[in-house]
Structure formats: C-alpha cells, structure tokens
N, C-alpha and C positions, 0 to 999 in steps of 0.2 A: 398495909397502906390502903386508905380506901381511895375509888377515884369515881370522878360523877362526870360524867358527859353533858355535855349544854352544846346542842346543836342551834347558832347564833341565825343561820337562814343558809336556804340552797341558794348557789352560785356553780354555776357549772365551770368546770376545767377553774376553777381558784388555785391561783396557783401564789399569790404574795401575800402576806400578813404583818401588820406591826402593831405594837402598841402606839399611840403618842399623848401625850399630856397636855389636856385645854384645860385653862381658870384650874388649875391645883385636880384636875380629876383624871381619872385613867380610862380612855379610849382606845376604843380599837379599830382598824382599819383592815380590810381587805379588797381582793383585786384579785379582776380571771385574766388570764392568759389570751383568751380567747377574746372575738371580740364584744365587749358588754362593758360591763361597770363598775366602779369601787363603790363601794360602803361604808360608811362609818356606825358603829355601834355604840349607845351613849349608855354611861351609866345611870341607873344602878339593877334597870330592867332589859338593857340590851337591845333596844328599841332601835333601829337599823335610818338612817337618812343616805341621798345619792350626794356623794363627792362628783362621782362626773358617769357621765351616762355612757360615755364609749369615747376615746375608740377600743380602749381594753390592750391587749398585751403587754400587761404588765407583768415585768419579774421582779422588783424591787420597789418596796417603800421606806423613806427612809425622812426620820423627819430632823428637822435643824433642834436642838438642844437648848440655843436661845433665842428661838423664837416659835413661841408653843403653839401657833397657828400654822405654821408651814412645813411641807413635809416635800421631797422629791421624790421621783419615781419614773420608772420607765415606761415609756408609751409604745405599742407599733412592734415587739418584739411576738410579731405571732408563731405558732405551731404552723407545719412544722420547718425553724431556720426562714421563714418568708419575714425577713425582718431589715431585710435593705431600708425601709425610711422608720429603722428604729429610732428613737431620740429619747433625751431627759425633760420632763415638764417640772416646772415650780404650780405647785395647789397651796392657794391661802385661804384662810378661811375667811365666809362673812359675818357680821355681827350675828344672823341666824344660820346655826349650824344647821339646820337642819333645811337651808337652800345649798341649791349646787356651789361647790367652791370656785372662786377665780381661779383658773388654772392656766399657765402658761407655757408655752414650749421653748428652752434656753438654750437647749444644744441637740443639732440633730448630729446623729452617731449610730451610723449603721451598723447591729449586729451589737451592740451594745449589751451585756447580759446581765451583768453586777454593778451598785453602786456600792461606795459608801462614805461618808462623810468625818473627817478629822480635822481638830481643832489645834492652831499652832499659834502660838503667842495670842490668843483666844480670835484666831482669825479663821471660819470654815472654809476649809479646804475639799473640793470633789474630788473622789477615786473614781475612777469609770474603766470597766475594763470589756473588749469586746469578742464575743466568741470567736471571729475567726474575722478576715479581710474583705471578705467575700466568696460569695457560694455561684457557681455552674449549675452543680446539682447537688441533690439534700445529703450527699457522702462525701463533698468537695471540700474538703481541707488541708486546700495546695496553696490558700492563701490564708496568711497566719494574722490575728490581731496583736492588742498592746493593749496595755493600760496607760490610762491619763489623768491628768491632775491640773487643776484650774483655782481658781481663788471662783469661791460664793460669792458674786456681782448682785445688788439691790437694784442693778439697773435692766428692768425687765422690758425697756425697749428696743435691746440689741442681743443677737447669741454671745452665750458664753466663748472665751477662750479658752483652751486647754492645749494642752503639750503632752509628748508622750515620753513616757520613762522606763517603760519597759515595752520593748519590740520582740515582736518574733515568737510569740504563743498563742496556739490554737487549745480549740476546745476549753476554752478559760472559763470554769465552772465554779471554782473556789478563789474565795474571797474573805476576808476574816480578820480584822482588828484585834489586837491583842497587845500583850505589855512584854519584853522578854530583855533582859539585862538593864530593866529600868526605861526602857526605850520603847515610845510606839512605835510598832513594826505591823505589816500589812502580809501575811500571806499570803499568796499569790498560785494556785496550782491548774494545769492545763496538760497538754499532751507531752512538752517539755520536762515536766518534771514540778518542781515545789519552791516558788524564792521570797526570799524575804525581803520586802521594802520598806526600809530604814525608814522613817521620818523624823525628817530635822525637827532642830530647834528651834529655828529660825525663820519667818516666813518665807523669807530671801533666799536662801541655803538652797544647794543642789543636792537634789534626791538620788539615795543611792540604794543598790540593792545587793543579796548575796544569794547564792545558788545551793539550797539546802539538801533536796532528793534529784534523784535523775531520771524518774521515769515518771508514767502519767500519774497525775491525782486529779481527783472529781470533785471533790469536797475536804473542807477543812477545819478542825478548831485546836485548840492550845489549853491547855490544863495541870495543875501539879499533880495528879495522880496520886504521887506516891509521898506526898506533905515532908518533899527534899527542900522546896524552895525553888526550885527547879521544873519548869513547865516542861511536861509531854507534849508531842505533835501528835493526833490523829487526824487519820484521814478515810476516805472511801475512796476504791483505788479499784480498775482504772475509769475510766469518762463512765456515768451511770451504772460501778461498778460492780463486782460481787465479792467484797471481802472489807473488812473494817480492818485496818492496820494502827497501831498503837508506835510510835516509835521516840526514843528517850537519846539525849544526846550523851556520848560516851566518848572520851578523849578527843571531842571535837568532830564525832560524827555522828548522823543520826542515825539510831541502826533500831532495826525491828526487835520490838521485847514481846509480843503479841500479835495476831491474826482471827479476824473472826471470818467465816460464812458469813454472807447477807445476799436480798435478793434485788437488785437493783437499787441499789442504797444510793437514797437523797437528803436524807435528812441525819445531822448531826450537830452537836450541843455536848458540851460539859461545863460540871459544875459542881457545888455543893448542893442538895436536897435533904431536909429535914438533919444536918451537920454529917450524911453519908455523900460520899465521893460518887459521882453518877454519871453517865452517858445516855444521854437521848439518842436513838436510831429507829431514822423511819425508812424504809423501803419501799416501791412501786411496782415492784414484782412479786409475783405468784401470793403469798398472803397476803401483802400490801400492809403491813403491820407498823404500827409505831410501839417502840419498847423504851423498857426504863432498865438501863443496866446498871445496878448497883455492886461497886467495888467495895468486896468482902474481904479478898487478901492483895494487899498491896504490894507486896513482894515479889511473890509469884505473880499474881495479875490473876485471879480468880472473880469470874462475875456471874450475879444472881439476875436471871432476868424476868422483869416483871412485863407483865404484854398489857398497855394501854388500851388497844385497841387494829381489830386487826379488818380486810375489807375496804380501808379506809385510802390508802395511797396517799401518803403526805410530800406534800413540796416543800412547807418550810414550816417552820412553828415559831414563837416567842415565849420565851418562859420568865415571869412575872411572879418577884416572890412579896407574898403577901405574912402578914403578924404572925397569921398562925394555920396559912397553907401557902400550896402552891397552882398559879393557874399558868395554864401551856395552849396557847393559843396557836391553832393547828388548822391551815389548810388543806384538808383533806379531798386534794385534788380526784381520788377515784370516785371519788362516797361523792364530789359534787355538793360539798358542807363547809362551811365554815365553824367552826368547833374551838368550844372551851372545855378542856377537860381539870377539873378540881382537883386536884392532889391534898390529901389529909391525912394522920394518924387514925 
C-alpha cells in the first residue's frame, strides 16, 4: 500500500475534523481545542479560508446532510474539562466561502463533549451527550452527565430544546451511529459501561435504550468483521485507554473474542479499505501513532498492521473513499497539523 501525507496547515492542539459537501464538492473542515479557529479547506488545492476566528474549543463538527451549508459543532469545551459555558453553535455558510461563516449559538450545555446528528421520518434530530454534570476539581466525577436529543429548530432566534434520555454517565467519551438488527442505534460508552440507544421510527416515539457491556469504554465503532452479517463492537477501554477490545455477540451476550495493547487510544474507525476488512487506531501516548490494521484471518482475528504515521497524536480522523484511493483526514493533535493522508495500491 502506498500512502502520501499532505500536511493541509498547522493548527495547534486541533483536535475536530470533518468532511462536508458545498455545490457537489468535498470540503474539509477543522478546529482546535484550544482557543483559535476553524478552517475550511477548498478543493482541489487545499487552499485554507476562516469559518470563525475563536472562541475554539471544539470537539465536534458535524454537518446537516440536507443542507450542505450548515454544519454544528461544539464551542467553549476547553482543556483541560474548563468547559462550564460549553455549548452547540449553528455555522452557515455565506455566498463567499471564503468570508467568515454566520455562526450561531442554539444550545448552551455545559460539559457537552460529542454530538451527532440523525435523521427520522427525514426530520434532524440532535444527540448531545455531556462528559460529566459538573467538575469541583479536573479529577471530580461525583457528578455524572446524560445524553440529549432535541429536533434541528430553523429557528435561530431562540435556544434549542432538548430532553435527556439517558442519565447517570460519566466520562461520556464514545458516541457512534450505526445500523444493528436493521435499526439505527446510537452507541453510547462512559464510565458506566456501553448502551445502545434505540431510535424510533417515529419522530414522536419515546427513545429507548439497552445496557450492552458493564464496565468503562472510551471509544467506540461497529463492524462485521467476520462477513457473518453480524456486526462486531470494538472499542478502546478504559477512559483514554490502553487496550483495543474487539467483542462479538454470542447467545445474546457480548463477550470478548480479541484484546490488543495500545497506548492511550483515541482514535478508531472500521471498515472495508481497498475490499480488506480494516481498523483505524490512533493513539496519544508514547509513539503517538495512527495505524491501519488489516484483518488477515477472520476466524481467529489475526491482524497485519501497517503504521501510517507515527509522532503525530491523532484525536479524530474521517475517512473518505475515493474511485481509486483512499483519503483519511487526520487531526493530528500532537504534530499540531491538520493532515491528508492518501491511501493507494
């Protein structure tokens, strides 16, 4: 596999990334943590304009599906946990992309750490989930968050409303949209442990959830692994953990079929790449590496791993499959880089 690095511009402490789609073209977006700016990068030279100058602390962007100017994202969530007047902004874009976007604030929500956005009778609905109730001190997790869910309002001269549907988790780090018995279901993992939130049919319908693992998880995605039909849960275990955990569900439980080492794993992703069965992992400890694990024997669970890029400390990446490569857009929180790495034969 050959792979080509395209360092897009330094951005210190970046810690969000997304694609989004203007007029039919693929864009990118990033955002620090810290406080500074987002970016938008324009095709097909990567030519960088300011979405918004500050205030920064963002951990998530996330943009609306049908309406290919507007994205949300979190504002105010700084390092480290000083994120009491965290909240959600609405950014639209103006006819010139390449002036600052209208940006709005619709829900403040302290402590706010993940969004993400699903679509029900084609009506967007907000996930919000917040890391903890409130902090004393940067170790205080005697006060547990929730997640919330609100309908996408046009109407940006009032805060949103939201409701909570799940109570009583801390450390709420993973967050993950996926399909499982035909059903979008929301993963959900924190110090509690791992649960799955059902989502209705219905816009109307009461949200319900189920309690899948019982101890902490950090991160999270869903995959068929082993091409049963049947999606695997991995995850990064415990809160900015040291071990990648693979687990498969068996007469109705979900029990570990693999464990890997890792060194403060943040980053994870699976998927098909070039029609091989693969996992993304990137870590912020000691190498600070993003890897490409390629599943060799699906039985056993045997994996080849290939090292993208290591020094680099990733928060979160998006991977974007193109005719005849792959590009994996990479925050590379340590390196202080916003990064495209090319994936090719």
């Amino acid at each position: 596999m050959k792979i080509e690095k395209y360092i897009l511009c330094k951005l210190d402490q970046v810690y969000a990334v997304s694609p989004i789609q203007i007029n039919s073209k693929e864009y990118f977006l990033a955002a620090t943590e810290n406080a500074g700016p987002c970016f938008l990068f324009h095709p097909p030279d990567w030519k960088k304009s300011i979405v918004w100058d500050g205030p920064g602390g963002t951990m998530n962007i996330v943009p609306l599906n049908n309406q290919k100017k507007i994205f949300l994202a979190i504002q105010k969530f700084f390092p480290i946990f000083q994120s009491e007047k965290a909240g959600i902004v609405l950014a639209k874009a103006r006819e010139n992309l390449y002036k600052n976007w209208e940006v709005t604030r619709v829900l403040d929500l302290p402590f706010v750490h993940r969004i993400i956005i699903v679509y029900i009778q084609n009506i967007p609905f907000l996930i919000a989930s917040t890391l903890c109730g409130g902090k004393n001190y940067q170790d205080d997790w005697s006060k547990p968050g929730a997640v919330y869910v609100g309908t996408i309002s046009n109407n940006l001269k009032r805060k949103w409303n939201i409701q909570a549907i799940l109570n009583g988790i801390s450390k709420n780090h993973a967050m993950y949209l996926t399909i499982i018995d035909e059903q979008q279901a929301i993963l959900v993992g924190g110090h509690q442990g791992l649960f799955k939130i059902i989502v209705p049919n219905k816009s109307d319908s009461v949200w319900k959830y189920e309690y899948l693992i019982n101890h902490e998880i950090s991160d999270v995605c869903a995959s068929d692994l082993d091409n049963d039909g049947r999606k695997e849960i991995i995850t990064i275990e415990p809160f900015h953990g040291d071990k990648m955990v693979i687990y498969k569900e068996i007469s109705g439980k979900w029990k570990t079929v693999y464990e890997m080492d890792i060194n403060l794993g943040h980053v994870l992703w699976s998927g098909k790449i070039f029609g091989d069965t693969c996992i993304l992992l990137g870590n912020r400890g000691k190498e600070k590496s993003l890897n490409l694990l390629v599943l060799d024997d699906k039985e056993d669970i045997k994996m080849r791993s290939i090292e993208i890029d290591i020094n680099i400390g990733p928060t979160q990446i998006s991977v974007i499959h193109k005719k005849d490569h792959v590009l994996v857009l990479s925050a590379n929180h340590a390196a202080g880089e916003v990064v495209v790495y090319k994936l090719s034969r």
